[in-house]
Structure formats: C-alpha cells, structure tokens
ROBALO-569769 format. One record per residue (C-alpha): z, y, x; residue in one letter; residue number from 1. Coordinates in pm, 1 decimal. Layout:
N
[atom [Z; Y; X]; "a"; NUM]
...
//
This chain:
106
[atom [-687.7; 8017.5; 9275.5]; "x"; 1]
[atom [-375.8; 7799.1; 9379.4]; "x"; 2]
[atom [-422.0; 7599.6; 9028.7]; "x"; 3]
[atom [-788.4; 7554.9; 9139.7]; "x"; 4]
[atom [-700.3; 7385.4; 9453.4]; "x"; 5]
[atom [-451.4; 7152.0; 9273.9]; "x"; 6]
[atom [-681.0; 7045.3; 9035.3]; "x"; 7]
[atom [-958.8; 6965.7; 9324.0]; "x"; 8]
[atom [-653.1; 6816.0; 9547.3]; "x"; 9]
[atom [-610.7; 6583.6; 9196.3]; "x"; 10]
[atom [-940.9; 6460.1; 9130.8]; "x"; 11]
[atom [-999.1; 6413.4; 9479.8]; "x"; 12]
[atom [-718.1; 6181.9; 9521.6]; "x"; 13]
[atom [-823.2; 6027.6; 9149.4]; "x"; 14]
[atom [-1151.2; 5931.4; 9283.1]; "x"; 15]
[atom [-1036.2; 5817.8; 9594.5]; "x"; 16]
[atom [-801.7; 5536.8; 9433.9]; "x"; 17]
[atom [-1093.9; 5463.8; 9160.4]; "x"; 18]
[atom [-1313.6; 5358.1; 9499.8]; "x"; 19]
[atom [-1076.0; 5227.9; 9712.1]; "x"; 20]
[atom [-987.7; 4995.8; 9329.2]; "x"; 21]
[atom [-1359.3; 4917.9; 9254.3]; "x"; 22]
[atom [-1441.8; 4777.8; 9576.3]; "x"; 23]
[atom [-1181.7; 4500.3; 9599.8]; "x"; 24]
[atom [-1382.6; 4139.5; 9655.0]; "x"; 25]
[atom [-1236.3; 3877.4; 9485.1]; "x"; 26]
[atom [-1122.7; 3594.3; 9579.3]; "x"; 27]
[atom [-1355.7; 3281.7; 9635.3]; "x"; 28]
[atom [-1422.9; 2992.4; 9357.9]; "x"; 29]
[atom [-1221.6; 2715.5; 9463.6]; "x"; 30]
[atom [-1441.2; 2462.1; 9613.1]; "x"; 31]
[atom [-1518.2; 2130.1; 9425.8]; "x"; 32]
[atom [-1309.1; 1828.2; 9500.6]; "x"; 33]
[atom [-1388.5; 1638.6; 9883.4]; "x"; 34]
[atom [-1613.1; 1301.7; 9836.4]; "x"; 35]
[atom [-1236.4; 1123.7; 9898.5]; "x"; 36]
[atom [-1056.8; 1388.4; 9684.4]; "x"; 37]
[atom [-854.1; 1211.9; 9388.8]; "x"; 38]
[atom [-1040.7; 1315.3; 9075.6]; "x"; 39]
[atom [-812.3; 1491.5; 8787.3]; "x"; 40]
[atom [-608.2; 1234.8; 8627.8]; "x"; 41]
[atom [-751.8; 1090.4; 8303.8]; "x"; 42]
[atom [-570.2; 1169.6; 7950.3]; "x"; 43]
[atom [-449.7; 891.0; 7736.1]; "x"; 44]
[atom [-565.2; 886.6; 7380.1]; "x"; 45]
[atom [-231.7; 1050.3; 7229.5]; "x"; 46]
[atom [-283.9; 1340.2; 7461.3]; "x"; 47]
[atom [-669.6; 1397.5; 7395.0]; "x"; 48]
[atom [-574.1; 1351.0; 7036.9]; "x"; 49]
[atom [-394.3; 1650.6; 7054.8]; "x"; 50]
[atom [-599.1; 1836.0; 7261.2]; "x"; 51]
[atom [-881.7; 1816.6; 7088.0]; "x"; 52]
[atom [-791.1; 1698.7; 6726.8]; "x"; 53]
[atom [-490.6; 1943.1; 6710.2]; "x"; 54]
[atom [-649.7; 2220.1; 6713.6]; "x"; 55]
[atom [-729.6; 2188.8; 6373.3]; "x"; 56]
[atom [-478.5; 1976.9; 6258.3]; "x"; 57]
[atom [-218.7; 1788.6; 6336.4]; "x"; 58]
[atom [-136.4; 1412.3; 6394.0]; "x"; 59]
[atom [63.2; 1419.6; 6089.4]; "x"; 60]
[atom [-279.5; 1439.3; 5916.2]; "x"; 61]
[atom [-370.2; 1085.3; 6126.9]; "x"; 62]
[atom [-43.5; 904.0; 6044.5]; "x"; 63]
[atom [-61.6; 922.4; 5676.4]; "x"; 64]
[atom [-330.5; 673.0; 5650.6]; "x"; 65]
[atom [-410.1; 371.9; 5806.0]; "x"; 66]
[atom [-731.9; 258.6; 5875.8]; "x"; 67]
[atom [-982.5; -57.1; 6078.5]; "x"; 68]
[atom [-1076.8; 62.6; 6418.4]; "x"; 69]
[atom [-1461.6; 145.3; 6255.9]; "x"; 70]
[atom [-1318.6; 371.3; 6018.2]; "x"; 71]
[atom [-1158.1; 605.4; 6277.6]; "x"; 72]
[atom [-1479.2; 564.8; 6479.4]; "x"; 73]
[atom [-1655.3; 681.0; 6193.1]; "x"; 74]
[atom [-1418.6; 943.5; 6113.6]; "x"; 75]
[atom [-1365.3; 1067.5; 6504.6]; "x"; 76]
[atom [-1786.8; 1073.6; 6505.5]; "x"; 77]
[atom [-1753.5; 1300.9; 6236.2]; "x"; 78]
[atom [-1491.2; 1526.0; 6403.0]; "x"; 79]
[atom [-1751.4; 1546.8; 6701.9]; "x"; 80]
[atom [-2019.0; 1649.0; 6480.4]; "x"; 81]
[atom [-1817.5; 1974.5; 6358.5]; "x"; 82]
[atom [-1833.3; 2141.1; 6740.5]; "x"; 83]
[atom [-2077.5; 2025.2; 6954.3]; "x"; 84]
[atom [-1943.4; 1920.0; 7305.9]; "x"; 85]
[atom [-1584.5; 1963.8; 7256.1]; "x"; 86]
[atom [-1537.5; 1589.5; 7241.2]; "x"; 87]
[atom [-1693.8; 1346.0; 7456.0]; "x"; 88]
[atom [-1787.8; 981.3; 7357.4]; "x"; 89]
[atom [-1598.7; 873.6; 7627.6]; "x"; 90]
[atom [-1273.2; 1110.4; 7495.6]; "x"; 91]
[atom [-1392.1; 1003.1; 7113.3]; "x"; 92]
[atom [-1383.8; 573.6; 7234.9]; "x"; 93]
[atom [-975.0; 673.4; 7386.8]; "x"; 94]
[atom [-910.0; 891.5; 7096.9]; "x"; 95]
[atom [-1042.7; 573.2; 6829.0]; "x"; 96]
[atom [-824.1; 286.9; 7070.7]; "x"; 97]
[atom [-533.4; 535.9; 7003.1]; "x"; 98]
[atom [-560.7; 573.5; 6669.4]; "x"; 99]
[atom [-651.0; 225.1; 6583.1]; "x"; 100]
[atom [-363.3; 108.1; 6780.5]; "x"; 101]
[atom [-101.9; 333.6; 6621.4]; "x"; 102]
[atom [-238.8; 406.8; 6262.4]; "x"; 103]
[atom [-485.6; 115.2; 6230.0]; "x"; 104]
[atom [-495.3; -180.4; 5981.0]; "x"; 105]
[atom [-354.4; -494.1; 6108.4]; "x"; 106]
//
C-alpha cells in the first residue's frame, strides 16, 4: 500500500512538471527593422566569397588561376547554378569584382 502511494505521489508530480514544461510560450519573433532602422551592413566580396564559395572549397582553389573579369562571371554563374538561391546576382556581381580584382588578368 505505502509503495502504491509513492508511485501515485511520483507520477503525479511527473505530470505536473511535463504541463507546467509544455505550456511555456515562447518568446516573440523579433520585429523587422523601423522604416529609419540601419539595414544589416553589406559584405565585401572577400567575405561573400567565403561565405558562400567556401563551403565547398576554398579560396586557394580561386588563387591558383588567373582569369578576365568574364571568365569569373562565367564561372561564379556556374557556381549559382549548382544550388539555387544560395547566391544572389547582386552577391555573384561583388563576388566577380573581387575575384577579378585579386586573381584577374591584367
């Protein structure tokens, strides 16, 4: 009988933390930026390079060849083709300037 009414006492108390766990609210979605907010500062090419690029390989892969600004266009265009939406055209454009500036042909 006493075991009983420790077991009961047990999953009493077991169910009373499970509730008092499951009804928690979380905490609200930060709001989007005011009209006047600063917007999030915008990456340089070297950065989205390796943001983006570097997750499949590295910029040693970009600095062993040199090549004209259209190459690397052609070449980043390709890259965006692999996984749609994971670079922009307007992250591909600072990504090409980069690369063209740094491993381009004069």
């Amino acid at each position: 009988m006493r075991v009983r009414s420790i077991v009961l006492i047990v999953v009493s108390l077991m169910l009373l933390v499970f509730s008092i766990g499951c009804a928690k609210q979380e905490p609200p979605a930060p709001a989007a930026p005011a009209a006047g907010a600063p917007a999030a500062p915008a990456l340089d090419g070297k950065t989205l390079f390796d943001n983006k690029c570097g997750v499949c390989h590295g910029i040693d892969r970009a600095t062993i060849r040199t090549e004209t600004k259209e190459k690397w266009a052609s070449i980043v265009k390709d890259m965006q083709g692999k996984k749609a939406d994971w670079i922009s055209d307007a992250e591909a454009a600072k990504i090409v300037d980069y690369l063209a500036a740094e491993h381009g042909k004069q």
